[in-house]
MARKOL-278078 format. One record per residue: x, z, y of N, C-alpha, C in turn. Coordinates in steps of 0.2 Angstrom, whole numbers, padded with zeros to 4 digits, always signed. Each point is the difference from the previous one (the first is absolute). Layout:
XZYXZYXZY...
//
This chain:
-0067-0190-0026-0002+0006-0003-0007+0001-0002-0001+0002-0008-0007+0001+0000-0004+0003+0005-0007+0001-0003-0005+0007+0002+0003+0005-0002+0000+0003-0005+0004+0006-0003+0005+0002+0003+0006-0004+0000+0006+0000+0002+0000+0005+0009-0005-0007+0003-0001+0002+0008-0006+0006+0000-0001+0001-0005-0005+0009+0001+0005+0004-0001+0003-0001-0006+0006+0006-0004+0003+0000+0010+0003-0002+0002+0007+0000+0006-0005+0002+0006-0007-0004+0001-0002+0005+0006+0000+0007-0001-0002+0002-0007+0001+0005+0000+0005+0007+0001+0008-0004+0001+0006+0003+0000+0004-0001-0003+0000-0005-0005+0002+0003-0007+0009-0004-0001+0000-0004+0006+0007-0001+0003+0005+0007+0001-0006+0004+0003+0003+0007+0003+0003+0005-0005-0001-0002-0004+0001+0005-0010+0008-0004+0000+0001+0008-0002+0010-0001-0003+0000-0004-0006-0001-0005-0002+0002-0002-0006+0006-0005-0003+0002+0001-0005+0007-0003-0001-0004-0008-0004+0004-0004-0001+0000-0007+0000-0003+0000-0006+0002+0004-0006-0006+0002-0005-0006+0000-0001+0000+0005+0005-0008+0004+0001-0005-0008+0003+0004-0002+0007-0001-0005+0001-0003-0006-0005+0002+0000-0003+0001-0007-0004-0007+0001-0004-0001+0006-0003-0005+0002-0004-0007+0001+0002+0003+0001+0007-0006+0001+0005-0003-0009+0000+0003-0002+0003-0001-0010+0002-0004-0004-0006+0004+0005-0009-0004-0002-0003-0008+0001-0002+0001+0006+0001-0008+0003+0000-0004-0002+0003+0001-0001+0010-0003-0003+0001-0002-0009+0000+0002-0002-0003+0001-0007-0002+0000-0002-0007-0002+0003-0003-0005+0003-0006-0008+0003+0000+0002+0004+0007-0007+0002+0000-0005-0005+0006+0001-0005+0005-0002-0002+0004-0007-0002-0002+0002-0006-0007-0006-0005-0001-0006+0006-0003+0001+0004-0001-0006+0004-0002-0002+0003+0005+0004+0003+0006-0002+0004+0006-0004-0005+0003+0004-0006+0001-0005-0006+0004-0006+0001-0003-0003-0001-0008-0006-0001-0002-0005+0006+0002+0006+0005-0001-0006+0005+0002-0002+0001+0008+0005-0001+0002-0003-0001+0009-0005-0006+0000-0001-0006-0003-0003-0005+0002-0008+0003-0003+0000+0002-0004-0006+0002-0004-0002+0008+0004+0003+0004+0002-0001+0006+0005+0001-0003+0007-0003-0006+0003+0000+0000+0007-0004+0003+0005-0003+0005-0004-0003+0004+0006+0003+0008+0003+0007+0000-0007+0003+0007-0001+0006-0003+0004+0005+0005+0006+0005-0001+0004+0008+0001-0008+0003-0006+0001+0006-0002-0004+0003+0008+0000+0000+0004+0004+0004+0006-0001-0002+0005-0006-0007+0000+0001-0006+0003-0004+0002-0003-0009+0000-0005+0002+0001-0006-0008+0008+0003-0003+0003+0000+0005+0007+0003-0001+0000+0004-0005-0004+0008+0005+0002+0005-0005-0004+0001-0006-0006-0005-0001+0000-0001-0007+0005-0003-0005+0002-0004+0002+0004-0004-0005+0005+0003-0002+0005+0003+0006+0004+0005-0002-0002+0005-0005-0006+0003+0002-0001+0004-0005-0001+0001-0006-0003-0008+0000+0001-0003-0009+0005-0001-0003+0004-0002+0005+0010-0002-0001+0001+0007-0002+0001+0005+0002+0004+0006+0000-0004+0002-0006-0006+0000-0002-0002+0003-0008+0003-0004-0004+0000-0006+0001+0002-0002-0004+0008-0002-0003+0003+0002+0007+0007+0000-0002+0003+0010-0005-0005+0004+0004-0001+0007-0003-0001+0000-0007-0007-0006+0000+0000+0002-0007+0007-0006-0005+0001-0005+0002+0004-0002-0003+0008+0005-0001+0001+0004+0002+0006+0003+0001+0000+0004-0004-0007+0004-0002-0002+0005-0004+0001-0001-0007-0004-0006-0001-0002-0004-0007+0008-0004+0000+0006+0001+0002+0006-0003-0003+0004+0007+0000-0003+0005-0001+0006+0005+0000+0000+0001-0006-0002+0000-0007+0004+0000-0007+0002-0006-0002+0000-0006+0002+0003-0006+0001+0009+0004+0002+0000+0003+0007+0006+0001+0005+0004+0003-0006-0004+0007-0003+0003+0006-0001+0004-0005-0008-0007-0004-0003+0005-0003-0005+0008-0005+0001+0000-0004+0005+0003-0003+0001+0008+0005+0005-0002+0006+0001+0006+0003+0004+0002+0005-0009-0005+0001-0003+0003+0002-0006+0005-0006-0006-0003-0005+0000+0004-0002-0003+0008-0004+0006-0001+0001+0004+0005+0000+0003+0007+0005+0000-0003+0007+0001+0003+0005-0002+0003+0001-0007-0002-0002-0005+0000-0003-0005+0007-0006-0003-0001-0004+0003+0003-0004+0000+0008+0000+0006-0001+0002+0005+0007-0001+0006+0000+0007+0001-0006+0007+0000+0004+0005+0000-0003+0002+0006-0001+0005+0003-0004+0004+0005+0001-0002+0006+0007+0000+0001+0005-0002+0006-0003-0008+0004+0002-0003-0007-0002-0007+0003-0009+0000+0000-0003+0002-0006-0006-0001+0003-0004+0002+0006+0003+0004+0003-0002+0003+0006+0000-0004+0005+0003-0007-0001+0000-0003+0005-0004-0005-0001-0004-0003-0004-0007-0002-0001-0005+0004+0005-0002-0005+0005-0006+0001+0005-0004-0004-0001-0007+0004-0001-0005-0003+0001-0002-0006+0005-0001-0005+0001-0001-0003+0006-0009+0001+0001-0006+0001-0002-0003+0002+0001-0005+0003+0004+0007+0005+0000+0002+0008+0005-0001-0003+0007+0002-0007+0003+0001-0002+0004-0005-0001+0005-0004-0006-0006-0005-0003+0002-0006+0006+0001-0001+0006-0003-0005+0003-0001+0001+0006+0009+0007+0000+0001+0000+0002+0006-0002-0004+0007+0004-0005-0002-0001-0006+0007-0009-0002+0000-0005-0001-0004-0007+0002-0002-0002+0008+0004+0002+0003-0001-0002+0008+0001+0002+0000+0010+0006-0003-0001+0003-0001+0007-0005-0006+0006-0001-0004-0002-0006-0006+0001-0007+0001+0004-0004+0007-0007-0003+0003+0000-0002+0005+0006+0004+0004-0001+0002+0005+0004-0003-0003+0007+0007-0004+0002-0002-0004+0007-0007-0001+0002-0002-0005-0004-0008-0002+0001-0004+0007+0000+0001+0005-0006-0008+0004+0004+0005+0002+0008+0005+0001+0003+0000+0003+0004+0000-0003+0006-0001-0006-0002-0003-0005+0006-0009-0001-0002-0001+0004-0006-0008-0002+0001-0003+0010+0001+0005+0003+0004-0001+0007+0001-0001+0004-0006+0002+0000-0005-0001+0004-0007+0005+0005+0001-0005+0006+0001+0000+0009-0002+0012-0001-0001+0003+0004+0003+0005+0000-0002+0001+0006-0004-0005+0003-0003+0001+0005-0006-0001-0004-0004-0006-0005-0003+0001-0005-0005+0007-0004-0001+0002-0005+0004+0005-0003+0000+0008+0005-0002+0000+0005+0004+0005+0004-0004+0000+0002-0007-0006+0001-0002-0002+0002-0010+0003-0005-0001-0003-0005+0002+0001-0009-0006+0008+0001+0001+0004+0001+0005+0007+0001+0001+0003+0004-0006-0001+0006+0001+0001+0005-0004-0001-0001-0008-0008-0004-0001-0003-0002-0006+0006-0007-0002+0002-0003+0001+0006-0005-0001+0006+0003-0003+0003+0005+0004+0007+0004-0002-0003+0003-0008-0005+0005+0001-0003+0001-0007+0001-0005-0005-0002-0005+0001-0002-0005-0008+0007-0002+0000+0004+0001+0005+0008-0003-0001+0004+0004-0004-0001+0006+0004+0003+0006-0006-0003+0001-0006-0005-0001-0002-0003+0001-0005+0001-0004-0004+0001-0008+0001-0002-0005-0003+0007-0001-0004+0007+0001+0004+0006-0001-0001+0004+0005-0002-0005+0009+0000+0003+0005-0004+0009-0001+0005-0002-0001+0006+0006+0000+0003-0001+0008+0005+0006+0003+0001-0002+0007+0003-0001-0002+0007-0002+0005+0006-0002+0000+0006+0004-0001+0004+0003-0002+0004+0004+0001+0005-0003-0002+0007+0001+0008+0002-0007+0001+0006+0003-0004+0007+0008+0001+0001-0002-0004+0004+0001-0010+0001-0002+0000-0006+0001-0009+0000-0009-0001-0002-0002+0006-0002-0009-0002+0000-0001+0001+0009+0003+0006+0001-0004+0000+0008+0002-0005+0005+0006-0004-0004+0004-0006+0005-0004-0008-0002-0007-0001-0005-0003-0003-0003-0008+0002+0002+0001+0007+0001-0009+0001+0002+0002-0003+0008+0005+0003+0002+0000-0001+0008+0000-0006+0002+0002-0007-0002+0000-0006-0002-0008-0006+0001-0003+0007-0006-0008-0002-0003-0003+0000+0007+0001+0007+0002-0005+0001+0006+0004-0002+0010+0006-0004-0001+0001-0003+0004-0004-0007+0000-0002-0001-0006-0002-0005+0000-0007+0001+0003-0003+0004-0003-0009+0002+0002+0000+0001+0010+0004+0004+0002+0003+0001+0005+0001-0007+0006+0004-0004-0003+0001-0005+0003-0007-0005+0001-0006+0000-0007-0005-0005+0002-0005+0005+0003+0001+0007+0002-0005+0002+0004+0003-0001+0008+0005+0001-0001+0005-0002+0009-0005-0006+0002+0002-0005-0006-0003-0007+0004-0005-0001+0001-0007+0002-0004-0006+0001+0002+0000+0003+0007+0005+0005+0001-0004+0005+0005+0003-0006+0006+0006-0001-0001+0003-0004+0008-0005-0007+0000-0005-0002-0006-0003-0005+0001-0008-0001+0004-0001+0009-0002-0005+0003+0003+0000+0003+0007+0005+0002+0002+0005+0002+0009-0003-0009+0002+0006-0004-0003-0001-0008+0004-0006-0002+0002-0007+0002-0007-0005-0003+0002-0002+0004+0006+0000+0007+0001-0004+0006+0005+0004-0002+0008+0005-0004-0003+0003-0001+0009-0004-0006+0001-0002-0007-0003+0000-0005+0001-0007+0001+0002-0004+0004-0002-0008+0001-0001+0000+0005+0008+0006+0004+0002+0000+0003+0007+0002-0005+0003+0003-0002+0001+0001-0007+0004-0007-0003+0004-0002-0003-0007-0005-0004+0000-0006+0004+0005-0001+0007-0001-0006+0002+0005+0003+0002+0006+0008+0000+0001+0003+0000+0006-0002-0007+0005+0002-0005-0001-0003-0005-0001-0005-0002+0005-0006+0001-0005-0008-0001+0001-0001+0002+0008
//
């Protein structure tokens, strides 16, 4: 298992419902993203890995934002010529895979600030700021409960990497009572 790999999973990330999909695009990301994370931990040795995390992440997530952005009149042209060509019905069934990746990133993300304690008002925006550029992007209408079944998703993810910090923080506060038990 890399470093990455074995940060991603202390942090829970086994504990996240995802289907063999999500999975698979997850494994590659991190396994894409390792050799850079390495460098920048080797080079930030004085900064704790989790810290390095949620920058990285946070570069991933701009940059998968903005790639998502900067391909929606690409999208809108290729779902028009689609329509076009096979007719509304069937173009409808044209999915962006994009969609995917910008989620499983957002999802990632999410984790990491809430294992590095980040404000849960922020991490709900970025939540809520993703369904936006979704519906916006793809001129697809709202359906409030398959966004709030996708925000709730996001912030189980935030949720689940503040859970393991905190039970990491309990393990240390017992082992450190012990200790003066002890003496």
């Amino acid at each position: 298992m890399t470093d990455l790999k074995h940060l991603f999973f202390s942090l829970g990330l086994e504990q996240l419902d995802l289907s063999e999909k999500e999975k698979n695009i997850i494994n590659a990301f991190i396994e894409q993203s390792t050799p850079r994370f390495n460098d920048i931990c080797h080079q930030r040795q004085d900064k704790e890995p989790l810290a390095l995390l949620l920058g990285y992440m946070t570069q991933q997530h701009h940059i998968a934002s903005s790639r998502w952005i900067e391909q929606q009149t690409a999208y809108h042209q290729m779902q028009s010529v689609f329509q076009s060509s096979v007719g509304t019905e069937h173009a409808s069934k044209f999915i962006n895979q994009d969609v995917d990746e910008y989620i499983l990133i957002t999802l990632l993300w999410l984790l990491v600030q809430g294992a590095n304690k980040i404000d849960y008002s922020y991490a709900n925006e970025q939540a809520e700021t993703l369904l936006a550029h979704i519906h916006e992007e793809t001129k697809e209408s709202n359906d409030s409960k398959e966004d709030e079944q996708l925000r709730q998703r996001l912030m189980q993810a935030f949720y689940q990497g503040k859970k393991t910090t905190q039970q990491s923080l309990f393990t240390k506060l017992k082992r450190m009572f012990r200790l003066t038990q002890q003496q």
